[in-house]
KOLKOL-334702 format. One record per residue (C-alpha): residue number from 1; chain; y, x negated, z negated. Coordinates in Angstrom, 2 decimals, padded with zeros to 5 digits. Example, Ala and Ser with C-alpha at 12.3 -4.5 7.8 and 13.67 -1.06 7.14 Angstrom:
BEGIN
seq | mol | c2 | c1 | c3
1 | A | -004.50 | -012.30 | -007.80
2 | A | -001.06 | -013.67 | -007.14
This chain:
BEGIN
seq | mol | c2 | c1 | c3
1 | A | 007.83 | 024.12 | 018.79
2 | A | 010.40 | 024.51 | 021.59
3 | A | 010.85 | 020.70 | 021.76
4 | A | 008.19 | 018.19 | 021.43
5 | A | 008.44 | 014.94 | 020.18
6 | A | 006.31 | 011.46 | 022.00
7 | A | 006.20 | 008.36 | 019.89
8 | A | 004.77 | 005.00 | 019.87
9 | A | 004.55 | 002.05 | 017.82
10 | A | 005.23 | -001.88 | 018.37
11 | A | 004.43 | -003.83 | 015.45
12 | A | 004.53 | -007.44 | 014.91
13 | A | 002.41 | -008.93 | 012.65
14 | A | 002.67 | -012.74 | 010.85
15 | A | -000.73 | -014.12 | 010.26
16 | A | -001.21 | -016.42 | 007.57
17 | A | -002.65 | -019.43 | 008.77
18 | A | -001.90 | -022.51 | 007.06
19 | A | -000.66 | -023.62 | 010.51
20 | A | 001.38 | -022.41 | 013.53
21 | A | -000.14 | -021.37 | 016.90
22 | A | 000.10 | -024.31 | 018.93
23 | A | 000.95 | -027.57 | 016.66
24 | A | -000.01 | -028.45 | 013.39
25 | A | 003.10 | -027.79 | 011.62
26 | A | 003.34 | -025.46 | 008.27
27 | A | 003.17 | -021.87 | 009.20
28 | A | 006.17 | -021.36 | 006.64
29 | A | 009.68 | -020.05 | 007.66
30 | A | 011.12 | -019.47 | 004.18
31 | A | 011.49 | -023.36 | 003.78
32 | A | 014.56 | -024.90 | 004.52
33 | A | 015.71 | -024.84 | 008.01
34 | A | 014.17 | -027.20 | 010.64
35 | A | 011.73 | -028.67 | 008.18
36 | A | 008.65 | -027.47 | 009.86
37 | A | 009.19 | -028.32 | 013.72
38 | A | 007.33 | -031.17 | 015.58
39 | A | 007.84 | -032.13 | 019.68
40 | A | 005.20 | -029.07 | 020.45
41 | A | 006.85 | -026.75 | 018.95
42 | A | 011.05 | -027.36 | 019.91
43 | A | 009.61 | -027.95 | 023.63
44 | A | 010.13 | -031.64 | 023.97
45 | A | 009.39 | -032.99 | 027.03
46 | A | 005.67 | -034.07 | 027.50
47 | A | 004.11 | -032.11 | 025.01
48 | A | 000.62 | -030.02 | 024.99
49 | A | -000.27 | -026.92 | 022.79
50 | A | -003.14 | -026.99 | 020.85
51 | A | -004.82 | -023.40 | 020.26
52 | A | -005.03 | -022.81 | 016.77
53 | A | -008.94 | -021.69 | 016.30
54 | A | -008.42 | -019.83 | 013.09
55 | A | -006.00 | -017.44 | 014.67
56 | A | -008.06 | -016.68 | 017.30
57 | A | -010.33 | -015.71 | 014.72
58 | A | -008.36 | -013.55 | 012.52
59 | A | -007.43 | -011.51 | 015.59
60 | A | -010.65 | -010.95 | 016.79
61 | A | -011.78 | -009.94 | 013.32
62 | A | -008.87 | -007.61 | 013.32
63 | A | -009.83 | -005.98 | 016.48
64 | A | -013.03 | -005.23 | 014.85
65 | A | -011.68 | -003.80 | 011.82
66 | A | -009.42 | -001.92 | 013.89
67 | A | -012.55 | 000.33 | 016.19
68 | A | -011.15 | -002.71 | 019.53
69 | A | -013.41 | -003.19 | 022.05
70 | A | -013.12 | -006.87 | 021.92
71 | A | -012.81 | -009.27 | 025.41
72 | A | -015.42 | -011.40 | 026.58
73 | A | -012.77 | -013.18 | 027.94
74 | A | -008.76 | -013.51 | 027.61
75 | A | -006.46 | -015.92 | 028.35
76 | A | -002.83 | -017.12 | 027.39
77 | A | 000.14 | -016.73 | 029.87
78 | A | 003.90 | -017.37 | 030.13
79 | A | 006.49 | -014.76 | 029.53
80 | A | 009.71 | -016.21 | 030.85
81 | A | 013.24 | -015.21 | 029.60
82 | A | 015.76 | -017.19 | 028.28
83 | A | 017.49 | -017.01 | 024.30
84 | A | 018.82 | -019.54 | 021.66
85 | A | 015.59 | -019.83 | 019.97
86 | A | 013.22 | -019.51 | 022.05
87 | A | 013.19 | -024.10 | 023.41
88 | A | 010.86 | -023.63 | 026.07
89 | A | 012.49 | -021.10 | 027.92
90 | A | 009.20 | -018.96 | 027.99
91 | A | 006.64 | -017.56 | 025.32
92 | A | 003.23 | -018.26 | 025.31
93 | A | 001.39 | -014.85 | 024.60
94 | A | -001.10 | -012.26 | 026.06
95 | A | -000.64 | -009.28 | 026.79
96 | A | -001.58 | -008.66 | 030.36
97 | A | -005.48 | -009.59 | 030.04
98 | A | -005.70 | -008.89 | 025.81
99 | A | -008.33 | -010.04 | 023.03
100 | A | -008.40 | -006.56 | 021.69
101 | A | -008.31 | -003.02 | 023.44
102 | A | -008.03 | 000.69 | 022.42
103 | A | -008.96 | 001.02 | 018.98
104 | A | -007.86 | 003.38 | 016.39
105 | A | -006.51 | 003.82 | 012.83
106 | A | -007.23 | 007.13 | 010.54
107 | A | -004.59 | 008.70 | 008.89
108 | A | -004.62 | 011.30 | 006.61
109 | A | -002.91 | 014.72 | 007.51
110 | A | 000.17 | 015.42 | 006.74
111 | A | 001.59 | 016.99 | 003.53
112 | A | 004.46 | 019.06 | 005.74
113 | A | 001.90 | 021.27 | 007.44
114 | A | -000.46 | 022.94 | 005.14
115 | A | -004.26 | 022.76 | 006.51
116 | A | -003.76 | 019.47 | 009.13
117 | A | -006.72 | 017.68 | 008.77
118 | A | -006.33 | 013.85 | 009.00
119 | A | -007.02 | 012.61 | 012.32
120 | A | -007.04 | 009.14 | 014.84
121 | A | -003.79 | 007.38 | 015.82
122 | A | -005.37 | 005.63 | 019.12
123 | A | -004.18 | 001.78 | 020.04
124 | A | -003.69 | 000.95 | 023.76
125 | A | -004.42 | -003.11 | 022.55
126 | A | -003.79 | -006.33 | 020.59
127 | A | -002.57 | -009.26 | 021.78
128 | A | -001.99 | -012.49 | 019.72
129 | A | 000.90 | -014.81 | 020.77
130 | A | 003.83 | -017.47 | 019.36
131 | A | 007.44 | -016.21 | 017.69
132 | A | 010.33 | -017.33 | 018.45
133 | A | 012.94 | -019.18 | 016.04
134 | A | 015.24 | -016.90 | 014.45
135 | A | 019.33 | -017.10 | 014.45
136 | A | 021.57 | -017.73 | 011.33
137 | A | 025.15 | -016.06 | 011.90
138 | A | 028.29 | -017.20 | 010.33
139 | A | 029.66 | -014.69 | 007.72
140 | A | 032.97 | -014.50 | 010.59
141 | A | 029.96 | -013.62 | 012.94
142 | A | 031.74 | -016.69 | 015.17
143 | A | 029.18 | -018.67 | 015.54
144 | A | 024.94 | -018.93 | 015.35
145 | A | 023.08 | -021.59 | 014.08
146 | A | 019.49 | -021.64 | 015.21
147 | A | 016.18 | -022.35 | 012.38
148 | A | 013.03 | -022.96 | 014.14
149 | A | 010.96 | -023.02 | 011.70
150 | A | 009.04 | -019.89 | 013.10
151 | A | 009.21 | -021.11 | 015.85
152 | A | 005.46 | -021.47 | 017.26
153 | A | 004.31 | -019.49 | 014.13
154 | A | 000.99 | -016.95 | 015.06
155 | A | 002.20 | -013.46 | 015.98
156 | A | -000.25 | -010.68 | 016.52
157 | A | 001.38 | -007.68 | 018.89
158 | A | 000.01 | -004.32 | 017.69
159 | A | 000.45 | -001.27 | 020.92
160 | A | -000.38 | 002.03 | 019.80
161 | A | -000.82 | 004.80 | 022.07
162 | A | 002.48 | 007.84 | 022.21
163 | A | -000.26 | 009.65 | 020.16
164 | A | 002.44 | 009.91 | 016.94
165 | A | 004.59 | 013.57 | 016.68
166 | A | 006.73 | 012.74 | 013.57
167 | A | 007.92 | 010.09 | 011.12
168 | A | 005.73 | 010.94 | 008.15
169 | A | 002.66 | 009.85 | 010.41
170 | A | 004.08 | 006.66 | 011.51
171 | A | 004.85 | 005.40 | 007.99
172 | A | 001.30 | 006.26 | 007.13
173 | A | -000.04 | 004.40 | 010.04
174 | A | 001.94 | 001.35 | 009.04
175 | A | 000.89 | 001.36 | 005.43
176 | A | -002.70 | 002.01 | 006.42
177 | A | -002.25 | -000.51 | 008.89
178 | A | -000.85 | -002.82 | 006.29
179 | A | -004.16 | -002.19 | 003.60
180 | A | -006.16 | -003.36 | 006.30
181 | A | -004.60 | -006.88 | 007.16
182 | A | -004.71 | -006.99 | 003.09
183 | A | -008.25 | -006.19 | 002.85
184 | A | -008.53 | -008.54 | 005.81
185 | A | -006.97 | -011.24 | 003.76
186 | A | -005.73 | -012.24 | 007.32
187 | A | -001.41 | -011.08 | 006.28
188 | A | 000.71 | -010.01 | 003.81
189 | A | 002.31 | -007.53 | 006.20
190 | A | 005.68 | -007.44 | 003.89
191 | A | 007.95 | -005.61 | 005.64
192 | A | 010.85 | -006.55 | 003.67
193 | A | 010.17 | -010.35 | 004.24
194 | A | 010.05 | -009.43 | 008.07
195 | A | 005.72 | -010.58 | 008.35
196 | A | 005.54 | -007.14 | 009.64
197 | A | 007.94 | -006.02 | 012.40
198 | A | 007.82 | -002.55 | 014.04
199 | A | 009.77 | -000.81 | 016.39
200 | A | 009.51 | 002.35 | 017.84
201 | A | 009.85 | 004.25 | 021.24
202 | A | 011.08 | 007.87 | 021.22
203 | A | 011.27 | 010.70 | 023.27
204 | A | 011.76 | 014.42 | 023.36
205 | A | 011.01 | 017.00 | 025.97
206 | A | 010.93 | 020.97 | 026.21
207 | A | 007.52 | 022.37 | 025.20
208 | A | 007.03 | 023.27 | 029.36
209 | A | 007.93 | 019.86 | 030.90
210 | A | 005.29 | 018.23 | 031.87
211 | A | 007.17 | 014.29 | 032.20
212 | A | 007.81 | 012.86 | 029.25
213 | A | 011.13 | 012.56 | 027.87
214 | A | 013.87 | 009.65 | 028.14
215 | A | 013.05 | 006.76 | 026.22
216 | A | 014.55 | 005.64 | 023.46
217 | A | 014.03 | 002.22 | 021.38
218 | A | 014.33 | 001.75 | 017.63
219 | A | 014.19 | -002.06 | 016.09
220 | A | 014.56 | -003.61 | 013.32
221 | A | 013.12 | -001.46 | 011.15
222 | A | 012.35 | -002.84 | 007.97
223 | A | 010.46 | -000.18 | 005.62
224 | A | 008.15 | 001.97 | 005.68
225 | A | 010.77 | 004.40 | 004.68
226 | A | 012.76 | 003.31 | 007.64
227 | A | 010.28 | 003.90 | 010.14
228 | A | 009.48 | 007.58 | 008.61
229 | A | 013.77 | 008.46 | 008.48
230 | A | 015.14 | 006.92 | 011.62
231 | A | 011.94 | 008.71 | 013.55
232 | A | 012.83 | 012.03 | 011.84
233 | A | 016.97 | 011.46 | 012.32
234 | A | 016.23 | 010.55 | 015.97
235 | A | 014.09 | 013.62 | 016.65
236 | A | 017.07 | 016.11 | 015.54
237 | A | 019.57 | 014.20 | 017.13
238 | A | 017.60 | 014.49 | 020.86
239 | A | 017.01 | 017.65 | 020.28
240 | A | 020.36 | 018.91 | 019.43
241 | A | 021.42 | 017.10 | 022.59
242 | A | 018.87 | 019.02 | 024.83
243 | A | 020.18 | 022.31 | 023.02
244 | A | 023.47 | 021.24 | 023.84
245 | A | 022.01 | 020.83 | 027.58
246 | A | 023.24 | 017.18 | 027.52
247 | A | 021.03 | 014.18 | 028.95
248 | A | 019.54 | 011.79 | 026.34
249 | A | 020.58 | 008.06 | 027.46
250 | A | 018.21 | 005.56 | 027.52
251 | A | 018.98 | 002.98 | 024.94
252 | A | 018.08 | 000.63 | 022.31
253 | A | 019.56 | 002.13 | 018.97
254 | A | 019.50 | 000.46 | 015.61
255 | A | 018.54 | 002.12 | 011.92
256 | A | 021.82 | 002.22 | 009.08
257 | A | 020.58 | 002.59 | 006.32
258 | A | 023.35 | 003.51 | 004.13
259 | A | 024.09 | 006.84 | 006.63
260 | A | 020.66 | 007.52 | 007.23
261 | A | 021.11 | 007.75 | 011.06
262 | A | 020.52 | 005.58 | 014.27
263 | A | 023.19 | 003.99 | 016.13
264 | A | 023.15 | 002.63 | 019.83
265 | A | 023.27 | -001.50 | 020.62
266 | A | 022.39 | -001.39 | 024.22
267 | A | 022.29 | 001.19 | 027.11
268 | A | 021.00 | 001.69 | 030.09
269 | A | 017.58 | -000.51 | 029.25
270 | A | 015.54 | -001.46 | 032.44
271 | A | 011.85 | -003.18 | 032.72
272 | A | 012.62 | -006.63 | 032.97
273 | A | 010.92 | -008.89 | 035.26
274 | A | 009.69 | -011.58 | 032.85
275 | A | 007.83 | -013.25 | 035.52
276 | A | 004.03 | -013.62 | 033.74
277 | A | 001.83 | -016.31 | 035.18
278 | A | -001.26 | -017.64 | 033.33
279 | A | -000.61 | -020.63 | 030.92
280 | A | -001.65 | -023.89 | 032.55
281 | A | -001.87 | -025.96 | 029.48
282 | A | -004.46 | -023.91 | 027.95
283 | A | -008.31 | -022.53 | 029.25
284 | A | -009.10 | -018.98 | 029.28
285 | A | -010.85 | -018.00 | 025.51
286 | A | -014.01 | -016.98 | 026.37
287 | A | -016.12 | -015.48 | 023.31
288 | A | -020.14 | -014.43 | 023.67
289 | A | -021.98 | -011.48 | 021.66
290 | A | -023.48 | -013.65 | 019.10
291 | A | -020.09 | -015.19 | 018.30
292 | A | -019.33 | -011.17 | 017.65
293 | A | -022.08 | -009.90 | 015.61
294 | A | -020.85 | -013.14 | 013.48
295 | A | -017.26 | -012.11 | 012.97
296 | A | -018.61 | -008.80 | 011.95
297 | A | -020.50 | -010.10 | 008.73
298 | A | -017.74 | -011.01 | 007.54
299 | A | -015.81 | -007.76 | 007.42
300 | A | -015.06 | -006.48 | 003.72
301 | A | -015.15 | -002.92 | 002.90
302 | A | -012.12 | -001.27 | 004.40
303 | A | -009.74 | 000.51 | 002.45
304 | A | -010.35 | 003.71 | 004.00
305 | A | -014.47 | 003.37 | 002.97
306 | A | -013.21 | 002.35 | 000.18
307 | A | -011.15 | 005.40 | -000.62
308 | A | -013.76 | 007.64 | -000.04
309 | A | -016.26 | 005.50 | -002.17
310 | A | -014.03 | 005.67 | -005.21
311 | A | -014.36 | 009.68 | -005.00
312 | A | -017.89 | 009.77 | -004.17
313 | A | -019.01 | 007.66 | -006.62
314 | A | -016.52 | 007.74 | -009.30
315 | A | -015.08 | 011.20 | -009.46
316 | A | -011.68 | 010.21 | -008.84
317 | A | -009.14 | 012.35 | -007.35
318 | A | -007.91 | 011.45 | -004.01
319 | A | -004.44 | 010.87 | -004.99
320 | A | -006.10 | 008.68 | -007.83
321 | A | -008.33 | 006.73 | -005.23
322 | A | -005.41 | 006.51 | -003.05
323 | A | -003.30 | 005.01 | -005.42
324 | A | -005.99 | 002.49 | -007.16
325 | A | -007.65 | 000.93 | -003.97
326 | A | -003.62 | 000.12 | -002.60
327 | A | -004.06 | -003.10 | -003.85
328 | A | -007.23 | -005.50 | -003.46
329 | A | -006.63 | -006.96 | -007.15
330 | A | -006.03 | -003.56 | -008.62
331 | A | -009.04 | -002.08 | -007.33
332 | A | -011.22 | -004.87 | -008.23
333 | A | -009.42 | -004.52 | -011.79
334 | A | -010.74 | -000.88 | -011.82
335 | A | -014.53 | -001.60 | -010.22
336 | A | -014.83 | -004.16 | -013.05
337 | A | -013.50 | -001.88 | -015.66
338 | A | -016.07 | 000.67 | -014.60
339 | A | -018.30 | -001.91 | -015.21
340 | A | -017.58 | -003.00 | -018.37
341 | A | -017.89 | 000.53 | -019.52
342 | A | -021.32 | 001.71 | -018.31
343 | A | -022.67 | -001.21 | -019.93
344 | A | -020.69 | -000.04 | -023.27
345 | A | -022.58 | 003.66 | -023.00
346 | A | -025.85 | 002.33 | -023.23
347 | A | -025.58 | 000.67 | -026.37
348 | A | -024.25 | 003.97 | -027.87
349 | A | -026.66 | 004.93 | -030.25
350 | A | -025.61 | 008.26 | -029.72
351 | A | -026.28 | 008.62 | -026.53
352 | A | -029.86 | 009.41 | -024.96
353 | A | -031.86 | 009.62 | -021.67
354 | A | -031.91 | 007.01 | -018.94
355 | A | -028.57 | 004.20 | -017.63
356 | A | -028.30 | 006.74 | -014.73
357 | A | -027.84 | 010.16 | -016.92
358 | A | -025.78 | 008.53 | -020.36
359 | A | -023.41 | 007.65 | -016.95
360 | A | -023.25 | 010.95 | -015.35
361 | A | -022.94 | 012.91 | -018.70
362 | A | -019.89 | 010.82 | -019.43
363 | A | -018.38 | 009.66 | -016.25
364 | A | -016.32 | 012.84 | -015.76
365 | A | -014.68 | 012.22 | -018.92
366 | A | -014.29 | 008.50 | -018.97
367 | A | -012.86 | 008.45 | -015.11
368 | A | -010.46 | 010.80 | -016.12
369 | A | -008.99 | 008.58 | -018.93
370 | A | -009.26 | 005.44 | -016.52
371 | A | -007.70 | 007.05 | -013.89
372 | A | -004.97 | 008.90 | -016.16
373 | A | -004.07 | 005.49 | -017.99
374 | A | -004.04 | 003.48 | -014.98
375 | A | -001.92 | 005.62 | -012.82
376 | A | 000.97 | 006.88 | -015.44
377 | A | 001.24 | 004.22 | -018.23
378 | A | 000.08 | 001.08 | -016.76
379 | A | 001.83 | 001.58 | -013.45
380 | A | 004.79 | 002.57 | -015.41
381 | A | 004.79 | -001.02 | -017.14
382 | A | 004.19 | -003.11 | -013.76
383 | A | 006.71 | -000.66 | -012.02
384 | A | 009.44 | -001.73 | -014.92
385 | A | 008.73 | -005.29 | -014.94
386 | A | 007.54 | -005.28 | -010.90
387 | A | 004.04 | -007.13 | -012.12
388 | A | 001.48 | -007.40 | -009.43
389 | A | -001.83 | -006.50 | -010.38
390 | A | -003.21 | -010.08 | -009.86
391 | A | -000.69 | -011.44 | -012.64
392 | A | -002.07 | -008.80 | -014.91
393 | A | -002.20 | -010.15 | -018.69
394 | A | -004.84 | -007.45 | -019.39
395 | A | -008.72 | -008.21 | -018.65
396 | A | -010.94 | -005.64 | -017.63
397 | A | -013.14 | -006.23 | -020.71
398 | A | -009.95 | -005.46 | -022.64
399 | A | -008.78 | -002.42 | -020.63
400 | A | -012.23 | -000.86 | -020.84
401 | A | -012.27 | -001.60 | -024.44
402 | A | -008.86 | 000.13 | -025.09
403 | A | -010.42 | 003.13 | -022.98
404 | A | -013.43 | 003.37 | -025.25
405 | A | -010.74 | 003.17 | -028.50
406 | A | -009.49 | 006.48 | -026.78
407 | A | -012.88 | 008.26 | -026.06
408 | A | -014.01 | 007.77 | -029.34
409 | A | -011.02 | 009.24 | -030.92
410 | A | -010.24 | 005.93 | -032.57
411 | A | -006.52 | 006.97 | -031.74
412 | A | -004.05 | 009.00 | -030.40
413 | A | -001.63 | 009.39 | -027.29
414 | A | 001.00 | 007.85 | -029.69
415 | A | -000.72 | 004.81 | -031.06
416 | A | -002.14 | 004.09 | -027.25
417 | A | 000.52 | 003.58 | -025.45
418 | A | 002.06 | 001.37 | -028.40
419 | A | -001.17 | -000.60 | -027.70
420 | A | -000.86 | -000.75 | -024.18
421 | A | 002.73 | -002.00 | -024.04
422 | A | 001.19 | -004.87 | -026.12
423 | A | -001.73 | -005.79 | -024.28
424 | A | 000.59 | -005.66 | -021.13
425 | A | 002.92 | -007.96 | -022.79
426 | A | 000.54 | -010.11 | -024.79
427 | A | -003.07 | -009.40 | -022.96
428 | A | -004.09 | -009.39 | -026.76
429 | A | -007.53 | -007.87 | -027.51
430 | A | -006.93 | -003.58 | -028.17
431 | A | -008.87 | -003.57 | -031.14
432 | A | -007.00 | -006.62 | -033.08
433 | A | -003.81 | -004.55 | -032.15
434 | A | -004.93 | -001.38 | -033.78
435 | A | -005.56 | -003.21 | -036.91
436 | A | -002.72 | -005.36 | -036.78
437 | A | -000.48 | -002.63 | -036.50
438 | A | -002.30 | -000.14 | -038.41
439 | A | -002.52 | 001.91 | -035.63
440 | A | -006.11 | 003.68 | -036.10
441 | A | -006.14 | 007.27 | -036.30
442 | A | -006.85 | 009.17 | -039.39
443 | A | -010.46 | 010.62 | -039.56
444 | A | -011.26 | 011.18 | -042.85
445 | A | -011.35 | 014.99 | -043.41
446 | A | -010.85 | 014.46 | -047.47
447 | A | -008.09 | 011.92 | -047.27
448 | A | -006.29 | 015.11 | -044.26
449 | A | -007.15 | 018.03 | -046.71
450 | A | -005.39 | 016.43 | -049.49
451 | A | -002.12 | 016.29 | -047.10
452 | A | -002.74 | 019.69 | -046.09
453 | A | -002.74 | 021.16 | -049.37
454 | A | 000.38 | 019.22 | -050.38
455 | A | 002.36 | 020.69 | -047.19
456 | A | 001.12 | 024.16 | -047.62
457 | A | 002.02 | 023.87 | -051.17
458 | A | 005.90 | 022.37 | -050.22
459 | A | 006.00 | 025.05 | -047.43
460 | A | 005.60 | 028.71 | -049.18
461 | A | 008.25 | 030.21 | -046.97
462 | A | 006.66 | 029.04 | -044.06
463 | A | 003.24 | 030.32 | -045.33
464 | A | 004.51 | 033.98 | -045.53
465 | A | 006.11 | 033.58 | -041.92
466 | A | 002.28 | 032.75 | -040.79
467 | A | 000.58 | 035.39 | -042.71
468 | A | 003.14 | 037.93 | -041.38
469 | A | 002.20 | 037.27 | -037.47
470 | A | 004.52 | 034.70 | -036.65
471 | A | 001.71 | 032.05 | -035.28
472 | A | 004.34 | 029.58 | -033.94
473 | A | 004.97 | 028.44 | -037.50
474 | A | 001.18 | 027.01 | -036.92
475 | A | 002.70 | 023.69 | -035.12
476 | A | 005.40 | 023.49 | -037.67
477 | A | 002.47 | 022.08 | -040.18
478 | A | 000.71 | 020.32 | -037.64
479 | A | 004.05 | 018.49 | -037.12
480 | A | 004.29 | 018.44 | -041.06
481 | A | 001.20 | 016.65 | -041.02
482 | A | 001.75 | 014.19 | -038.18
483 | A | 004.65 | 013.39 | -039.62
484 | A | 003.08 | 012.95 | -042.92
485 | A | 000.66 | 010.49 | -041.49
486 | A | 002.87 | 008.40 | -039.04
487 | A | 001.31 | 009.82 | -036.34
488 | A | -002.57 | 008.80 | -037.19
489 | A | -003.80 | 012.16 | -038.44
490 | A | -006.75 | 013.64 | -035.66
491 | A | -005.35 | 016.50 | -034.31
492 | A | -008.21 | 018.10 | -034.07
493 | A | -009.45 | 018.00 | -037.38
494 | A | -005.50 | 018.37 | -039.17
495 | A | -006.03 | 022.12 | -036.43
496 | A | -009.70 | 022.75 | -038.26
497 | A | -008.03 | 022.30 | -041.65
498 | A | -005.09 | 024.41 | -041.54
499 | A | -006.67 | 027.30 | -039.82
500 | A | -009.03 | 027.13 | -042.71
501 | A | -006.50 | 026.05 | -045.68
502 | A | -003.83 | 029.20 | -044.00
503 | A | -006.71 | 032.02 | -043.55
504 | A | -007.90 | 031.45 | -047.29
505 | A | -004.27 | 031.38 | -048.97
């Protein structure tokens, strides 16, 4: 590449605590404005902070998820500048002397260069501090109106290092960043509902030049989609510039989304001096070993283990693991389906040898189905009516039921997803639907061979077109037949028939 790309990512990240950082008020800025404020947190004179232990926690426990070597020791400082809604005049955070540093996240490799194995987007730290309130503007844009109920609310800062080349790997960092805080139970990292906040810093140099590039700032970015477009946009548009031998400003530039390209909001960005001193109404944190090893047990299996354990140990695909370990609920849907259905092969009294070998003689088989079912129709239904998979309707006794209806040949494509769409609707019981709705497929080989006859008997022209080479008039009678049976015949049997029934006329 004649020009290389540099980027890095800022993200800020809402934890869910049931209070705010420093006071005891709700941690919840969707309510109506100014509902959740107290003295501590609109900087009344007089007032203390009071660290909130359970953030502390949560981003120590993130660190570890996260590969951090964690502090012994931090402490909280003031950053001083001065906007609407920020009362106090400065914001209590910690960035100089960190809970968390380095660290990594692994992302996969990317689809756009055939053969890049997946590799380690490295953090330069975490700090944990308070957000500010947020600004309400008048539609005539003439006036603001300040909410604070964020105000105070516990923000986690995420650094990475400029280890990023494109915007494909950035979105994948933040959605693999966002599984993790998930599987961490510690945020909701919605993007959309601003709990996750990134912005980005760009630059672009010639292949030779050592010094990095001018800088250039991206915020408010709020998709994952975002992130990936204005990082791609802004690459092409530097280096067009540097082609054109024109100077890239630096500047803070802004993401429209209806013309798919950055814009600039402010030029000539500096450093600013923001004047950090340590906080004097709060000690330093100081954490030993033991406290540690302690946060550790209580790590869950992360989602990229977890990834890798749904291939290992159930044959999935990793598109199919990918896409059924994105959600906690859904993947402990699909562990529990699993379930339910080894237990169903070993009362099979078809099936012999030990648990272990009735499982591997039919897992390749059964995942396929769970995976297959899972991924196109179900999604399909909770894509249409945008149902989470912890408001599911359908148990994973049911599901796993409705799978074994399928293995068995109990019925076909057509009568399954007719059952699905009720059990998604209903979370009725698969079985009671196929009976309800007469749904079961036709098995009976006598009961087929008398509709076979008939059709071959109503179909002489067709007959001769068979017997005179033209074998595409073979799925004219298996359509004959379907049709014939409202779409319950076995196709494999109604095949068996009329290559025997055609060969003998």
């Amino acid at each position: 590449m004649k020009y290389i790309p540099t980027i890095g990512l800022e993200i800020h990240l809402h934890l869910k605590t049931k209070s705010k950082m420093f006071c005891s008020c709700a941690n919840d800025d969707l309510a109506k404005p100014n509902t959740n404020i107290c003295p501590v947190c609109t900087a009344q004179p007089g007032t203390l902070p009071v660290i909130n232990q359970q953030a502390i926690e949560w981003t120590a426990l993130l660190g570890l998820a996260l590969n951090c070597e964690l502090a012994q020791q931090f402490n909280f400082e003031r950053k001083n500048y001065f906007y609407p809604d920020l009362p106090k005049g400065y914001q209590i955070t910690s960035p100089t002397n960190p809970p968390c540093l380095g660290g990594y996240i692994k992302i996969a490799g990317s689809p756009r260069f055939a053969g890049e194995a997946g590799r380690k987007i490295r953090l330069n730290h975490i700090h944990l501090e308070e957000d500010t309130g947020r600004l309400l503007h008048s539609k005539d844009k003439k006036s603001s109106l300040v909410d604070l109920n964020r105000a105070g609310a516990p923000l986690v800062e995420l650094v990475t290092e400029p280890d990023i080349t494109n915007g494909w790997e950035a979105k994948t960092f933040c959605q693999e960043l966002q599984l993790i805080l998930r599987a961490l139970e510690i945020a909701d990292a919605d993007m959309e509902k601003g709990q996750m906040r990134c912005e980005v810093n760009i630059s672009v140099k010639p292949d030779k030049q050592k010094k990095l590039g001018t800088k250039v700032e991206i915020k408010n970015l709020n998709s994952f989609k975002a992130v990936e477009k204005s990082i791609d946009y802004e690459i092409k548009r530097q280096t067009e510039l540097l082609e054109q031998g024109k100077k890239i400003i630096q500047e803070t530039r802004g993401w429209d989304e209806n013309k798919q390209q950055t814009f600039s909001q402010r030029t000539k960005e500096e450093a600013h001096d923001y004047r950090y001193f340590p906080e004097p109404d709060l000690p330093p944190i100081t954490f030993d070993q033991d406290y540690y090893e302690k946060l550790k047990t209580q790590l869950p299996e992360l989602p990229i283990t977890k990834r890798q354990r749904f291939i290992d140990q159930f044959g999935f695909t990793a598109e199919d693991a990918r896409l059924l370990t994105s959600d906690k609920y859904l993947a402990d849907f699909v562990e529990n389906v699993i379930s339910e259905l080894k237990a169903w092969l070993i009362t099979l009294e078809t099936v012999e040898g030990s648990e272990e070998e009735i499982w591997q003689n039919n897992k390749k088989k059964l995942m396929k189905l769970v995976g297959g079912w899972l991924t196109s129709e179900l999604f399909k239904l909770m894509n249409a009516s945008n149902t989470p998979a912890k408001d599911l309707k359908i148990t994973p006794e049911n599901f796993a039921e409705f799978i074994t209806l399928i293995y068995q040949n109990k019925i076909n494509s057509t009568a399954a997803q007719k059952i699905l769409k009720l059990m998604f609707a209903k979370g009725s019981d698969p079985s009671h639907i196929m009976e309800e709705e007469n749904l079961g497929q036709i098995d009976d080989s006598e009961e087929l061979e008398k509709i076979v006859d008939q059709i071959i008997k109503d179909n002489p022209d067709q007959v001769a077109k068979y017997k005179s080479g033209k074998t595409n008039v073979f799925q004219y009678f298996i359509g004959q037949v379907m049709s014939a049976t409202k779409g319950k015949a076995d196709p494999k049997i109604v095949q068996e028939l009329l290559n025997k029934k055609l060969k003998e006329d």
